[in-house]
N, C-alpha and C positions, 0 to 999 in steps of 0.2 A: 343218755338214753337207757343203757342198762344200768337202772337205779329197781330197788324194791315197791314196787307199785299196792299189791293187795299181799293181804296175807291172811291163811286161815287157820281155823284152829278145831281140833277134830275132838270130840269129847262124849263119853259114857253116856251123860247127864247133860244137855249142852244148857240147860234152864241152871244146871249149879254151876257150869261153867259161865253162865254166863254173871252170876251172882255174883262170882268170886271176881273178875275182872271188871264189874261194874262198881266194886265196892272200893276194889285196889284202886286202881287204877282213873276210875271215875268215867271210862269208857262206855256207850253210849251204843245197847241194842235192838232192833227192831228186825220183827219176822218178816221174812218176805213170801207171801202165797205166791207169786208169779214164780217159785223155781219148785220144781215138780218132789223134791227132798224136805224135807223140815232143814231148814235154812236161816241162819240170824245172821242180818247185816250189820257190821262194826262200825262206829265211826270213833277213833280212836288218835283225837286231834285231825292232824290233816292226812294222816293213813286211814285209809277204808280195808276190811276186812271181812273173814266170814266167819259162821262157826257153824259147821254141823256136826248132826250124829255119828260118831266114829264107824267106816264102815266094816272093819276089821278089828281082829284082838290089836290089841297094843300089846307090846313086848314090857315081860315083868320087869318091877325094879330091880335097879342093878346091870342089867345089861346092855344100858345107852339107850339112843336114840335112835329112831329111824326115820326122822323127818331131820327137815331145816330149822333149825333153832335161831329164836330172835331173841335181840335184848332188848331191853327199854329203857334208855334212858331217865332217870330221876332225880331228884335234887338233895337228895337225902338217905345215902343206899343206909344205914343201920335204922330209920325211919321204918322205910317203906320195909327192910326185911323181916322184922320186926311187924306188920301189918301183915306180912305174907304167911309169914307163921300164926295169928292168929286168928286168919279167915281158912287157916287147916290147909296152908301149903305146906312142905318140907324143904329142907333144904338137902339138894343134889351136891352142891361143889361150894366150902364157906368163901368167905372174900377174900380176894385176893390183891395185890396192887398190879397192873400194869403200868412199870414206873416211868412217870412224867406224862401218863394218859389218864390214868381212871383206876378208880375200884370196881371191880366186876365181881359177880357171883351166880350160881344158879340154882334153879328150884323147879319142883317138882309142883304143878295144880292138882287142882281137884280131882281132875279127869287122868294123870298121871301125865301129863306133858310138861317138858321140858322148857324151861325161858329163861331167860339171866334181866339180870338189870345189871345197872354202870350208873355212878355217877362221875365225872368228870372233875379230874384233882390234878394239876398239874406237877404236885407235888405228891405223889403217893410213891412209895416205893418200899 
């Protein structure tokens, strides 16, 4: 029961944010006028999502995060990081191994949010 159900994602720009995660990712969004905000529905595999206009500063680079940071699972993290660097993400934190689980890392979006990917290596260490 407590599993991760929705998730959203807060952004400057949420039309480049939504650019950047529709291109990475291949994630899939559409406006919804029934919510009183400019609002974009995610469908992001079998995760549903949101994204809207950030309604606050975001805290500068460098001083962490102030939300809940997700990863993503991928099948190909130098691939995909690689991709994320050239739709103009950065990279926060390079790869790392958690050994006998996964490579992890994390980066920085368009809008300056925070996300990791993982791909799963039972050998990485």
């Amino acid at each position: 029961m407590n599993e991760v159900a929705y998730f959203e994602i807060q952004a400057d720009d949420p039309k480049r944010a939504a650019d950047f995660y529709k291109k990475l990712f291949g994630w899939q969004f559409k406006k919804d006028p029934a919510v009183p905000i400019e609002y974009w529905r995610i469908t992001a595999g079998s995760q549903m999502g949101g994204l809207l206009k950030r309604p606050v500063q975001a805290p500068p680079l460098g001083f962490g995060t102030n939300a809940f940071v997700s990863s993503i699972m991928v099948e190909d993290f130098d691939k995909t990081a690689s991709k994320i660097k050239s739709l103009g993400g950065k990279v926060a934190l390079e790869k790392f191994a958690v050994p006998g689980k996964c490579w992890q890392g994390y980066f920085i979006d368009t809008e300056g949010n925070t996300f990791g990917i993982f791909q799963v290596d039972e050998n990485a260490k």
